[in-house]
TISEKOL-692722 format. One line per field, with one value per atom (N, C-alpha, C): residue number from 1; residue in one letter; atom name; x, y, z. Coordinates in steps of 0.02 Angstrom, whole numbers. Layout:
pos = [NUM / ...]
code = [a / ...]
site = [CA / ...]
xx = [X / ...]
yy = [Y / ...]
zz = [Z / ...]
This chain:
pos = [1 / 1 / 1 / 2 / 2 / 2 / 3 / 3 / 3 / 4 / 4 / 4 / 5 / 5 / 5 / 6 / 6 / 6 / 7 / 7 / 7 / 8 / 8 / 8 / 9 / 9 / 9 / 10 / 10 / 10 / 11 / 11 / 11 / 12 / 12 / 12 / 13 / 13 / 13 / 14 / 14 / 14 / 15 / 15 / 15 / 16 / 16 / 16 / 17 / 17 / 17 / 18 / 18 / 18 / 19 / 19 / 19 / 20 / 20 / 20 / 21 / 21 / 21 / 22 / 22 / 22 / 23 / 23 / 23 / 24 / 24 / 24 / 25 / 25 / 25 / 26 / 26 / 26 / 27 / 27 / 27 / 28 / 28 / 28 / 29 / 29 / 29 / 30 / 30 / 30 / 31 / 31 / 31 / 32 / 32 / 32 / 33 / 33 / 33 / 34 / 34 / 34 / 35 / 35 / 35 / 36 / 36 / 36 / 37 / 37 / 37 / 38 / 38 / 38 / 39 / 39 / 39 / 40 / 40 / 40 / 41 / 41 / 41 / 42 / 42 / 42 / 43 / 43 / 43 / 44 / 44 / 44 / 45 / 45 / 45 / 46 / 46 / 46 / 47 / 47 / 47 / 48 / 48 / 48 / 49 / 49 / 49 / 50 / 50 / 50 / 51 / 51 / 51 / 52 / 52 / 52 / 53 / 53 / 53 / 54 / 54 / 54 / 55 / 55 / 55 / 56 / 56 / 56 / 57 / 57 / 57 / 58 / 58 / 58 / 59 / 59 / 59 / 60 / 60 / 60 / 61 / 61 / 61 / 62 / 62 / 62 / 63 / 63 / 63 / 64 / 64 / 64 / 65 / 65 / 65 / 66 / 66 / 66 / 67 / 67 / 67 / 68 / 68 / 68 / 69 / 69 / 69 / 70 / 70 / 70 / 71 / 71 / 71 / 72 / 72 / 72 / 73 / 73 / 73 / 74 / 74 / 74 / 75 / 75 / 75 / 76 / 76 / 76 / 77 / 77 / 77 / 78 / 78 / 78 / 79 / 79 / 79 / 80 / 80 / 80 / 81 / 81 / 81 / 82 / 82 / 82 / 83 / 83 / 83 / 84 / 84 / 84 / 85 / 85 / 85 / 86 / 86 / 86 / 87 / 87 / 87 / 88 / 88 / 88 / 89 / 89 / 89 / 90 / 90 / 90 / 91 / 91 / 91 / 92 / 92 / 92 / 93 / 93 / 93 / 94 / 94 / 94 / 95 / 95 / 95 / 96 / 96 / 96 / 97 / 97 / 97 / 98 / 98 / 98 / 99 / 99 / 99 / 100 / 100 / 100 / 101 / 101 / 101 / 102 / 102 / 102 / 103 / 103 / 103 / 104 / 104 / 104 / 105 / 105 / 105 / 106 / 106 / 106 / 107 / 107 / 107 / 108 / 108 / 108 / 109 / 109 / 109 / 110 / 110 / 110 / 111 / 111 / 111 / 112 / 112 / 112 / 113 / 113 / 113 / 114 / 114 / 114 / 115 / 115 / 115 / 116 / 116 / 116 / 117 / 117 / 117 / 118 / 118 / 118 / 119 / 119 / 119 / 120 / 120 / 120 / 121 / 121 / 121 / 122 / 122 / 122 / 123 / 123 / 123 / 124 / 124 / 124 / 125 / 125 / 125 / 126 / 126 / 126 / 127 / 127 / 127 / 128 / 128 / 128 / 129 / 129 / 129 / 130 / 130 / 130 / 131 / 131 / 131 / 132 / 132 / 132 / 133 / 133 / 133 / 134 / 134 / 134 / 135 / 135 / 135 / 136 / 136 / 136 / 137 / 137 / 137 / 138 / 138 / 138 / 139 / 139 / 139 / 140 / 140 / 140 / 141 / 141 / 141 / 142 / 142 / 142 / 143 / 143 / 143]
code = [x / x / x / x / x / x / x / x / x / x / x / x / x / x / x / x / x / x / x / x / x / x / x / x / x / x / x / x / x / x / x / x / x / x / x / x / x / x / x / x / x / x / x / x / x / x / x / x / x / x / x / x / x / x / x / x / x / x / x / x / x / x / x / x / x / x / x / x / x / x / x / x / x / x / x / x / x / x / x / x / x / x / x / x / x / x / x / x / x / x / x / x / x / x / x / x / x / x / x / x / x / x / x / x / x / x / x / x / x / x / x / x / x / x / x / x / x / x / x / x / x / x / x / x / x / x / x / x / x / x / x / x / x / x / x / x / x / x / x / x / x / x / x / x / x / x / x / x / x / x / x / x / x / x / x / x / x / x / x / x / x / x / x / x / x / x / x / x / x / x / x / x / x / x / x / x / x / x / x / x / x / x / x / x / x / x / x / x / x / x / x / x / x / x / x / x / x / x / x / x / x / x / x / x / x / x / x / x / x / x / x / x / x / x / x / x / x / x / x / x / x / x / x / x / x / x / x / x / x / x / x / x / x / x / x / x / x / x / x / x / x / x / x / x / x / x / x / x / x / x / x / x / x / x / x / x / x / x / x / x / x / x / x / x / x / x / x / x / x / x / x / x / x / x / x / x / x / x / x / x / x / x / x / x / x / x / x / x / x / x / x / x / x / x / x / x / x / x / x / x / x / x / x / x / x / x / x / x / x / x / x / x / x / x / x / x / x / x / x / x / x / x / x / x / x / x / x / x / x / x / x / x / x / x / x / x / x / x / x / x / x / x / x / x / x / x / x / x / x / x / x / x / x / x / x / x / x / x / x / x / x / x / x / x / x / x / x / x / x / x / x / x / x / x / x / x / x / x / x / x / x / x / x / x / x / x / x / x / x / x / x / x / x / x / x / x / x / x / x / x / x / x / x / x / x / x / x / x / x / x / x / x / x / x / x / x / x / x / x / x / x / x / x / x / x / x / x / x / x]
site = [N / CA / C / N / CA / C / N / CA / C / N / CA / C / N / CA / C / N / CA / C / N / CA / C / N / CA / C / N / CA / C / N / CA / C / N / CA / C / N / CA / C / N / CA / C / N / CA / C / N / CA / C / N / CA / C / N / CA / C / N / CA / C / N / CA / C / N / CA / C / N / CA / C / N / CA / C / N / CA / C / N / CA / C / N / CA / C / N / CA / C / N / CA / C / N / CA / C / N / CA / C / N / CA / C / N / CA / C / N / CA / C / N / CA / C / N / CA / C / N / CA / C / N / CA / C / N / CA / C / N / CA / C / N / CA / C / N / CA / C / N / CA / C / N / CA / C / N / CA / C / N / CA / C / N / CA / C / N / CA / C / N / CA / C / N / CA / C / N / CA / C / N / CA / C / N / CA / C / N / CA / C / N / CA / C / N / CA / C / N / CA / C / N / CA / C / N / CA / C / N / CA / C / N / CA / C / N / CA / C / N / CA / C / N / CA / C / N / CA / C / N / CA / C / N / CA / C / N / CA / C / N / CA / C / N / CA / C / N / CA / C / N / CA / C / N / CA / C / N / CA / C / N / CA / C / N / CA / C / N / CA / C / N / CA / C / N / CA / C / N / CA / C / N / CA / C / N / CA / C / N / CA / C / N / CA / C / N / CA / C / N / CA / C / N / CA / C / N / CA / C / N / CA / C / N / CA / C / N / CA / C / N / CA / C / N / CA / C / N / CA / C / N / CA / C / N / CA / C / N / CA / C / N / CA / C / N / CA / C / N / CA / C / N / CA / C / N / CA / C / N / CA / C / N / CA / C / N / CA / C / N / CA / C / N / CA / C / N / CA / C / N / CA / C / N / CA / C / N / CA / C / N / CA / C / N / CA / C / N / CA / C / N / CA / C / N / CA / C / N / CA / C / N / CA / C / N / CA / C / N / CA / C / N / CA / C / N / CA / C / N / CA / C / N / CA / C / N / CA / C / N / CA / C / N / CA / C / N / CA / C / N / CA / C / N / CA / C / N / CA / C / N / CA / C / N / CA / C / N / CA / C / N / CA / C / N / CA / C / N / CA / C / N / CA / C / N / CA / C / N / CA / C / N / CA / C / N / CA / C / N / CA / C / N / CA / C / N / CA / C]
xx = [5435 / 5379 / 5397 / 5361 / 5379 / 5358 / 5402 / 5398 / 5348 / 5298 / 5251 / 5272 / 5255 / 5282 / 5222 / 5252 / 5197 / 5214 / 5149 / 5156 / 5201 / 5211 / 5236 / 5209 / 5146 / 5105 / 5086 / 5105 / 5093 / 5152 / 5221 / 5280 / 5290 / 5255 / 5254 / 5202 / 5163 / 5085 / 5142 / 5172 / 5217 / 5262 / 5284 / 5358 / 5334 / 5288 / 5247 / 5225 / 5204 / 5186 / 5220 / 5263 / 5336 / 5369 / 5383 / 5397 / 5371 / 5303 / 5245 / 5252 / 5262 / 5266 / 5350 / 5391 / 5444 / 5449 / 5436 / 5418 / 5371 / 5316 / 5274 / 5303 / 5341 / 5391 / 5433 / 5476 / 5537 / 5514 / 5421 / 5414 / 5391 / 5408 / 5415 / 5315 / 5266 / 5214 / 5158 / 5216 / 5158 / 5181 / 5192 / 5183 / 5136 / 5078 / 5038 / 5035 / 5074 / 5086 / 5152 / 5179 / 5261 / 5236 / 5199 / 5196 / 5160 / 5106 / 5064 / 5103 / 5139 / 5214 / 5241 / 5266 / 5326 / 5271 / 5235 / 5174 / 5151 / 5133 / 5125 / 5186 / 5249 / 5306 / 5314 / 5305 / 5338 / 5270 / 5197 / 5143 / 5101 / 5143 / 5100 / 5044 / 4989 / 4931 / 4887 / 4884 / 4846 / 4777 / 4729 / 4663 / 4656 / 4616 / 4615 / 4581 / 4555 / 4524 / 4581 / 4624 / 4696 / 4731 / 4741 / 4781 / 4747 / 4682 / 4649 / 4665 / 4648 / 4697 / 4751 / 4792 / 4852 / 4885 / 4841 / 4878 / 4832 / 4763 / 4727 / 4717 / 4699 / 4678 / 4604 / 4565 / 4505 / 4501 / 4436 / 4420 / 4419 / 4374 / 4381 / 4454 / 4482 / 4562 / 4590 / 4596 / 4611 / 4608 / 4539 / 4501 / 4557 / 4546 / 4587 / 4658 / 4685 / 4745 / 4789 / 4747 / 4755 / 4745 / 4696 / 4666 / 4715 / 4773 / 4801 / 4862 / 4885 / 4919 / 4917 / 4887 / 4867 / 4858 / 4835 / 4846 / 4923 / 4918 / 5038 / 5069 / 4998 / 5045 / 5078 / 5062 / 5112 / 5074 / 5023 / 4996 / 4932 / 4890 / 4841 / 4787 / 4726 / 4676 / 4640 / 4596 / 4567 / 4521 / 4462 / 4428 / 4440 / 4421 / 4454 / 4413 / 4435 / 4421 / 4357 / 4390 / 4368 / 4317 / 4323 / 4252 / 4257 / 4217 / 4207 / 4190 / 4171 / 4144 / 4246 / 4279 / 4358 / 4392 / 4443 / 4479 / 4552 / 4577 / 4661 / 4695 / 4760 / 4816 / 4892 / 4888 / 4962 / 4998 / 5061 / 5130 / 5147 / 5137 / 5153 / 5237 / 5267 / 5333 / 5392 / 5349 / 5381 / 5360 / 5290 / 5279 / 5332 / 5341 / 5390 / 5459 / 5483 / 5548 / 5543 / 5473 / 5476 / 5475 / 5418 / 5450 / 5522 / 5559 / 5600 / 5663 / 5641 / 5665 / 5645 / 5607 / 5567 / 5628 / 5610 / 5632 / 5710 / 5727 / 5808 / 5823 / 5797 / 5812 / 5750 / 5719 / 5669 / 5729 / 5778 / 5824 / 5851 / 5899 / 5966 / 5931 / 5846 / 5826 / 5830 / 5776 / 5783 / 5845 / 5906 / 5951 / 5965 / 5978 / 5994 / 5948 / 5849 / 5818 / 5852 / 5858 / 5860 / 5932 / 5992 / 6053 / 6052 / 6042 / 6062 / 6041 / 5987 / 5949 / 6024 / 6020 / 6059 / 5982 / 6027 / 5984 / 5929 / 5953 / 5903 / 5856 / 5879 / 5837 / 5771 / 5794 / 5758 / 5706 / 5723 / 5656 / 5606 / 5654 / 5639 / 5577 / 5584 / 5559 / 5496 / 5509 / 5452 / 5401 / 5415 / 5389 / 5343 / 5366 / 5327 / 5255 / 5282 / 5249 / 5202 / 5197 / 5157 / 5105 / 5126 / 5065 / 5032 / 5059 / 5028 / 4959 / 4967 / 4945 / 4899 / 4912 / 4878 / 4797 / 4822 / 4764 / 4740 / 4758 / 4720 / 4674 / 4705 / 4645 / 4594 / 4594 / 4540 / 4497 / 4523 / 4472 / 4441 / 4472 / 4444 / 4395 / 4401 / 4327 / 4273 / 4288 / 4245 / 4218 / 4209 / 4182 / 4141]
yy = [3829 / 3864 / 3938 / 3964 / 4060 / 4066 / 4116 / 4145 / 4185 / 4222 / 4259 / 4303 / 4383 / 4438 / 4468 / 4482 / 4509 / 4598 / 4620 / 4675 / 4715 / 4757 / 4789 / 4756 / 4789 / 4779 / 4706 / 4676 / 4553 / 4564 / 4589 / 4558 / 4592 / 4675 / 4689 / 4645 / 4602 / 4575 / 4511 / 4476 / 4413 / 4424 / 4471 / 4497 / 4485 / 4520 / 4538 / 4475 / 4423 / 4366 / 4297 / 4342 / 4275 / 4317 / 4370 / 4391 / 4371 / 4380 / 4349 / 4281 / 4249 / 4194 / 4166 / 4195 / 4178 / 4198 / 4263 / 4290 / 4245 / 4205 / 4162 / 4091 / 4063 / 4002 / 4030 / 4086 / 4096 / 4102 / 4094 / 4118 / 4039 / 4007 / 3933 / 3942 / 3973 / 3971 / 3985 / 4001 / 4029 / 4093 / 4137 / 4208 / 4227 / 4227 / 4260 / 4221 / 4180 / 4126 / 4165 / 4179 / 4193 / 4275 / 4313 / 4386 / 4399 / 4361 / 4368 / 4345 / 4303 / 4276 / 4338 / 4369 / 4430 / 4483 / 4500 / 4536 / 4539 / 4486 / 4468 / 4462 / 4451 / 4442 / 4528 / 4564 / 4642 / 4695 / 4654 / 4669 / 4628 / 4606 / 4553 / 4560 / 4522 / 4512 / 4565 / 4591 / 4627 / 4577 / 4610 / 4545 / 4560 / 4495 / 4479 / 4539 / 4593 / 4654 / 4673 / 4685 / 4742 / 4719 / 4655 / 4595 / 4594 / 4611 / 4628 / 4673 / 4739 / 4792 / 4796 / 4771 / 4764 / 4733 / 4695 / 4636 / 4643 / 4691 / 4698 / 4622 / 4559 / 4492 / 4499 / 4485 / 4456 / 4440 / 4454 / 4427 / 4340 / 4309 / 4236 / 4208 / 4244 / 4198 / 4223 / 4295 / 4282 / 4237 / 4222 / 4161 / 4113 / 4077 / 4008 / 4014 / 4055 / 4057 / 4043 / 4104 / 4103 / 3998 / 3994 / 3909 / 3870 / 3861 / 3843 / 3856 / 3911 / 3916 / 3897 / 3912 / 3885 / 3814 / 3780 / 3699 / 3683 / 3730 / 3727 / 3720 / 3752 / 3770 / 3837 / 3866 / 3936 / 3997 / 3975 / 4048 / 4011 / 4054 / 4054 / 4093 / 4091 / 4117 / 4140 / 4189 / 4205 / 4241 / 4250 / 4308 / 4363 / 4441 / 4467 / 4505 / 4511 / 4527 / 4555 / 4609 / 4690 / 4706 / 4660 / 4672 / 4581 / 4579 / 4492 / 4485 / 4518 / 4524 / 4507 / 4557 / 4516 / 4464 / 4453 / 4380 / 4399 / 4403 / 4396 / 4346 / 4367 / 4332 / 4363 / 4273 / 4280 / 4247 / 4245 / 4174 / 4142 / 4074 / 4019 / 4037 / 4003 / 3992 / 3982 / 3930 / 3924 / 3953 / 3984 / 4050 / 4097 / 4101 / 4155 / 4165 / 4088 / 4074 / 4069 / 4050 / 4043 / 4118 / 4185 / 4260 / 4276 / 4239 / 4268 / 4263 / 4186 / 4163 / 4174 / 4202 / 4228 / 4299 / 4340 / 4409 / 4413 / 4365 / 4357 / 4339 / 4313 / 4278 / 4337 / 4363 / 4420 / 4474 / 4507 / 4550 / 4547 / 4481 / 4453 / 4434 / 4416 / 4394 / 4467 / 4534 / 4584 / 4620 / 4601 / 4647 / 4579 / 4528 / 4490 / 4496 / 4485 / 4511 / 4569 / 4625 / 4697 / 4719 / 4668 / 4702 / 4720 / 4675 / 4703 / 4778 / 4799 / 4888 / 4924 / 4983 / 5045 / 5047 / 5091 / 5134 / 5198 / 5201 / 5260 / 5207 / 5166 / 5112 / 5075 / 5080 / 5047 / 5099 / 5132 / 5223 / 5225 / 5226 / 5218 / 5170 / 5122 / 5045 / 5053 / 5083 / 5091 / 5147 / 5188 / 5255 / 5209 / 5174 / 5170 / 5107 / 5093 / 5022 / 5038 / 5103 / 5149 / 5181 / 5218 / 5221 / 5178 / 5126 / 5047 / 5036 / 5045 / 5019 / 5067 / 5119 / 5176 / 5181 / 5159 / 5167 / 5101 / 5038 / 4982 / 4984 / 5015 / 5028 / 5059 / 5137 / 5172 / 5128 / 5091 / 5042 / 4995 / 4973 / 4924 / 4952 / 5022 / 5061 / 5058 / 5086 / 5099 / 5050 / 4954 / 4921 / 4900]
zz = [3818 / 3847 / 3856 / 3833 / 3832 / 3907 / 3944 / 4015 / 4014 / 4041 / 4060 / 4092 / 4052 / 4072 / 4135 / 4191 / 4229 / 4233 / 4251 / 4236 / 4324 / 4326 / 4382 / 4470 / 4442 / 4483 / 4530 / 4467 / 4479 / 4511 / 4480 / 4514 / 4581 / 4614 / 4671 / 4734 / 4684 / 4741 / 4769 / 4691 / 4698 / 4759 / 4751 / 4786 / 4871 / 4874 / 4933 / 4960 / 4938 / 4939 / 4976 / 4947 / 4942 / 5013 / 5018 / 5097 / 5159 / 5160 / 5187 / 5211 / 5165 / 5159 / 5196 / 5188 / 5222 / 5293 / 5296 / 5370 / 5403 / 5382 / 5413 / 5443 / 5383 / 5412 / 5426 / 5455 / 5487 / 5575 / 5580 / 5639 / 5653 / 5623 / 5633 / 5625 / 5582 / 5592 / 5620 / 5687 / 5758 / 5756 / 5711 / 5738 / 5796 / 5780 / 5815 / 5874 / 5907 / 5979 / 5999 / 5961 / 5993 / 5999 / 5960 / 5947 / 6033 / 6038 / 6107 / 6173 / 6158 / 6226 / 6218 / 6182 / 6200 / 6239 / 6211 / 6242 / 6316 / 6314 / 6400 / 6434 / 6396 / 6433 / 6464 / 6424 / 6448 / 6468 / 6466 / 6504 / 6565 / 6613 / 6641 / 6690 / 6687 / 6702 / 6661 / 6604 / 6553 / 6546 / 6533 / 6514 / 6435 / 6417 / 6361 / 6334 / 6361 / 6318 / 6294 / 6344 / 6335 / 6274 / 6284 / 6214 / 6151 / 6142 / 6085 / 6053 / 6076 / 6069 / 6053 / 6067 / 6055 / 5999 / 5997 / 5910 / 5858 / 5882 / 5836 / 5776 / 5833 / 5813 / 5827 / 5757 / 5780 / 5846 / 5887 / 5950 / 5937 / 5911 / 5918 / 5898 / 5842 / 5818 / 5900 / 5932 / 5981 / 6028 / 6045 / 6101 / 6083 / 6009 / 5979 / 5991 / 5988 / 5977 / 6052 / 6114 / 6184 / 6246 / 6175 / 6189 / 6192 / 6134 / 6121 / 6164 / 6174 / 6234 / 6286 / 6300 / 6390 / 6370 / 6335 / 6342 / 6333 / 6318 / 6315 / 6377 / 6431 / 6501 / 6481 / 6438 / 6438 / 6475 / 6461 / 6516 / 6547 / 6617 / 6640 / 6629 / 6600 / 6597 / 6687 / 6707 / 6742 / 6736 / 6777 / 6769 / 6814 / 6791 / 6832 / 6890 / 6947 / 7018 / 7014 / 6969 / 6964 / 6930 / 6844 / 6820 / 6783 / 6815 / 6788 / 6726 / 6674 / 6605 / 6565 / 6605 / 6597 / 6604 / 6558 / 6594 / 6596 / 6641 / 6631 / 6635 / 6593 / 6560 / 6585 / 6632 / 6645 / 6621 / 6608 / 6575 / 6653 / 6648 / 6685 / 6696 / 6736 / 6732 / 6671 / 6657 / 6552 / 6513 / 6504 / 6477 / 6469 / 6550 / 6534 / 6512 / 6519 / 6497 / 6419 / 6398 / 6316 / 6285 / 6326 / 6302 / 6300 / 6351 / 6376 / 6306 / 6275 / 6211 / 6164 / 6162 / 6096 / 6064 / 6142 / 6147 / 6122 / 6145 / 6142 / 6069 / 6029 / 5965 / 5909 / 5938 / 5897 / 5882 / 5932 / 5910 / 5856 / 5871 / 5830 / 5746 / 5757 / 5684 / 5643 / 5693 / 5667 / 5625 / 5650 / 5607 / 5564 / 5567 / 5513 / 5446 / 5472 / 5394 / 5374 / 5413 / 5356 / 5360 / 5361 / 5348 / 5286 / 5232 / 5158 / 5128 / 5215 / 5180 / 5223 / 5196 / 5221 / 5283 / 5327 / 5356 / 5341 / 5285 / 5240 / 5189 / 5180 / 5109 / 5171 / 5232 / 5298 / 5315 / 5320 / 5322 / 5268 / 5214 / 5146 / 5140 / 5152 / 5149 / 5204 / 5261 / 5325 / 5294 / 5264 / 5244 / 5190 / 5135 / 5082 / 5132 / 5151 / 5208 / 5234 / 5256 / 5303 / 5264 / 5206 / 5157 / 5149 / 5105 / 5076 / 5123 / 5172 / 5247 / 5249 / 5280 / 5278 / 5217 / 5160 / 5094 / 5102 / 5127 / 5129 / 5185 / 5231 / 5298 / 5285 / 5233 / 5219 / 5167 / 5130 / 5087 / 5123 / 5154 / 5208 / 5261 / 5281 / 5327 / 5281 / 5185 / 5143 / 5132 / 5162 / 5111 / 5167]
């Protein structure tokens, strides 16, 4: 069977793909559960407006995602005092012990993905990342 030449472009979407994709199971799946625990761990009692903002999650994947938590026992939902149209979000006791593990093992993963960059190939790498990003956002206002 002849191999299939992809052009630059296939093997950068592939490449991209396959990162994605590992970064997704290295977060055991729940990124966006463990990303919102560290969050509330080093913002506590923020309301769910503030946490929107912040992870820039859809409002409803937010709702679902927060659902799911709190049936964990990891955090408490409330409404708030001040303007009831709010709800705040605190981490339960194990909530907070699960940021607290998140935080601790988020470091040690960080330098293990990007040892194989120099510190300049790591800039390098953030710089081109930041464009990429940058021109997908403006296509994404345009459509």
């Amino acid at each position: 069977m002849d191999e299939v030449k992809l052009s630059r472009e296939e093997e950068l979407w592939s490449q991209m793909r396959r990162c994605g994709h590992f970064l997704w199971t290295r977060a055991g799946g729940k990124a966006s559960q463990n990303r919102i625990l560290s969050i509330l761990g080093r913002h506590e009692g923020i309301t769910q407006k503030e946490l929107l903002e912040m992870t820039d999650i859809q409002s409803g994947s937010l709702s679902e995602i927060l659902g799911k938590i709190e049936a964990e026992g990891l955090i408490v939902r409330s409404r708030n005092p001040q303007d009831k149209r709010n709800t705040d979000i605190r981490l339960t006791q194990t909530g907070r012990r699960r940021a607290e593990e998140i935080d601790a093992h988020w470091e040690q993963d960080l330098k293990e993905l990007f040892a194989p960059l120099s510190p300049q190939e790591r800039d390098a790498l953030l710089d081109m990342l930041r464009r990429l990003l940058a021109s997908w956002e403006v296509k994404m206002d345009e459509t």
